[in-house]
DRENPA-3360 file (N, C-alpha, C; in nm, 2 decimals, always signed):
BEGIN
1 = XXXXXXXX = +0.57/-0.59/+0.37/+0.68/-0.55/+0.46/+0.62/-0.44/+0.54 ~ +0.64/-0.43/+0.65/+0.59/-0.31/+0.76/+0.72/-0.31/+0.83 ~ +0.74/-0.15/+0.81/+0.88/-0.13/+0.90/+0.78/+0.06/+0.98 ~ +0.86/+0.06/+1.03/+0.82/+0.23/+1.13/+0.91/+0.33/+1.07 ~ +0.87/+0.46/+1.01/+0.96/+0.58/+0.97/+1.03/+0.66/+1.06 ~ +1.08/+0.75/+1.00/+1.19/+0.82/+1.11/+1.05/+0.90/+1.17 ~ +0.93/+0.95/+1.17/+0.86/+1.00/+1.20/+0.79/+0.95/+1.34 ~ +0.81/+0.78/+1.34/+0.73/+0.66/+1.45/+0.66/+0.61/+1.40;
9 = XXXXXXXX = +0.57/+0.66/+1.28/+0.45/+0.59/+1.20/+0.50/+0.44/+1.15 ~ +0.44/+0.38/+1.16/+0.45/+0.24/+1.10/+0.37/+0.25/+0.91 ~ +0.45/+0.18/+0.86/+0.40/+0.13/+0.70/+0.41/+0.04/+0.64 ~ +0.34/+0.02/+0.55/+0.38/-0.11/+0.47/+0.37/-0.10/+0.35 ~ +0.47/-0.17/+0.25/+0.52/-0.17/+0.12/+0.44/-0.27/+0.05 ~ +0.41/-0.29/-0.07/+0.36/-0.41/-0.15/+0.48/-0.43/-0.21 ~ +0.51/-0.53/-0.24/+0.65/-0.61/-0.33/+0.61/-0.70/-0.36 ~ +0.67/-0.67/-0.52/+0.61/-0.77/-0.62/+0.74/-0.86/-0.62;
17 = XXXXXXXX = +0.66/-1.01/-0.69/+0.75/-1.10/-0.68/+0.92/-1.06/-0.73 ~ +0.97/-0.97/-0.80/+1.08/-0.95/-0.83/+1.15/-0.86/-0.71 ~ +1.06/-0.82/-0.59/+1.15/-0.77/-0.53/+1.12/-0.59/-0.55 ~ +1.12/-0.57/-0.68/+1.04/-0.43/-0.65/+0.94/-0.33/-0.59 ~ +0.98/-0.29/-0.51/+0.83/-0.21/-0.45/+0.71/-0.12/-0.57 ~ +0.58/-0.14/-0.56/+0.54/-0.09/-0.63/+0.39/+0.00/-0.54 ~ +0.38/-0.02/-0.41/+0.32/+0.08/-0.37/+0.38/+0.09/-0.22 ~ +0.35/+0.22/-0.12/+0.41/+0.28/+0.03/+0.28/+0.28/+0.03;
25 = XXXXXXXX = +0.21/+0.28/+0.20/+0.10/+0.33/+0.24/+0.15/+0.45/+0.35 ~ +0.01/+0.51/+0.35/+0.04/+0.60/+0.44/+0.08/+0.63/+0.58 ~ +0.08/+0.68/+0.69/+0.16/+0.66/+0.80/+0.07/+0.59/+0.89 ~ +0.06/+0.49/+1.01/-0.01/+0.45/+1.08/+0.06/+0.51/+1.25 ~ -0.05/+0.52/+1.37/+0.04/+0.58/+1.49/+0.04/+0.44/+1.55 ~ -0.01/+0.32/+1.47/+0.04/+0.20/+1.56/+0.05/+0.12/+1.47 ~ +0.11/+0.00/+1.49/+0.16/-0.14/+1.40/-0.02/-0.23/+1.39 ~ -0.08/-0.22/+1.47/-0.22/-0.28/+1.44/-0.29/-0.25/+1.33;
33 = XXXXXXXX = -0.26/-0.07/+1.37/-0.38/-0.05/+1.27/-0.32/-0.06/+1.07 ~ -0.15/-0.08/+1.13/-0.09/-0.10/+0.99/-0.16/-0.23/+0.94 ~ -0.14/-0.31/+1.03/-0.16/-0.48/+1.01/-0.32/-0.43/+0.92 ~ -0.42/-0.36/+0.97/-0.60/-0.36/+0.95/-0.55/-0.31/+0.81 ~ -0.48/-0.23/+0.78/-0.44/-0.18/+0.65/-0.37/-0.27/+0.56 ~ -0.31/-0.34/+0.55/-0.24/-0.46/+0.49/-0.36/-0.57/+0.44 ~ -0.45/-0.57/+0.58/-0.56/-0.74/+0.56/-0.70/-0.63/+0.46 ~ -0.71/-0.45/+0.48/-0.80/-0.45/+0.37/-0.75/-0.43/+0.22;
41 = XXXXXXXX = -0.62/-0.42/+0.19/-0.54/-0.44/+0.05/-0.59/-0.60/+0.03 ~ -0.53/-0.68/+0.10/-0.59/-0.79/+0.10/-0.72/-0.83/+0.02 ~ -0.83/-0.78/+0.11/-0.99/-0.81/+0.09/-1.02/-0.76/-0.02 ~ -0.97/-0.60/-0.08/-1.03/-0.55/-0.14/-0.93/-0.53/-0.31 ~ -0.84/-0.57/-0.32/-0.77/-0.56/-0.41/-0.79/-0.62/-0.54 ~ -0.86/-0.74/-0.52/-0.88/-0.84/-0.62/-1.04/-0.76/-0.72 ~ -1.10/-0.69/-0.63/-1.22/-0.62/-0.67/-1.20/-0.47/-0.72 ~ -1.06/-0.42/-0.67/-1.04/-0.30/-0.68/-1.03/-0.21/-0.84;
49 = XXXXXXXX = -1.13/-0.09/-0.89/-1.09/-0.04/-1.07/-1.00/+0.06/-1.06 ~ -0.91/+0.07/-1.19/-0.86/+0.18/-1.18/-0.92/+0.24/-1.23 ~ -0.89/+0.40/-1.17/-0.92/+0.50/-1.23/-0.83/+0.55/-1.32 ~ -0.82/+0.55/-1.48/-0.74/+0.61/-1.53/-0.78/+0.77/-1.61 ~ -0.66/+0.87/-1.53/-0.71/+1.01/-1.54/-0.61/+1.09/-1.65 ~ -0.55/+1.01/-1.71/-0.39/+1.05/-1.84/-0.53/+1.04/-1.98 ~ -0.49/+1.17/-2.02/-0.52/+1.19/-2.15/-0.49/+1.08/-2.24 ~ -0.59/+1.06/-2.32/-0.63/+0.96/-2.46/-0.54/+1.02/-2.50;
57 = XX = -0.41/+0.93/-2.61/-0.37/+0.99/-2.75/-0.39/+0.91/-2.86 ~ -0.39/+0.92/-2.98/-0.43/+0.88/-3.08/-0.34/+0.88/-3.19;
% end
């Protein structure tokens, strides 16, 4: 979903199949360069590691 903030920036949300959002991107000053940001989540997501930085407990 790409909608524009009260700011003018354009963004876009990932939404998982239930409808819940689970990530916002950052602000774009045009809807293209939103779109270039959407198609590299796209490319690169399936390759993408997390970094997990939460303390081990035991």
């Amino acid at each position: 979903m790409i909608s524009k903030d009260r700011k003018g920036e354009f963004r876009f949300k990932l939404v998982a199949g239930n409808g819940q959002t689970i990530a916002v991107s950052e602000g774009y000053s045009s809807k293209a360069a939103c779109v270039n940001g959407v198609e590299s989540v796209r490319r690169n997501a399936a390759d993408a590691t997390v970094d997990d930085q939460t303390p081990v407990t035991v």
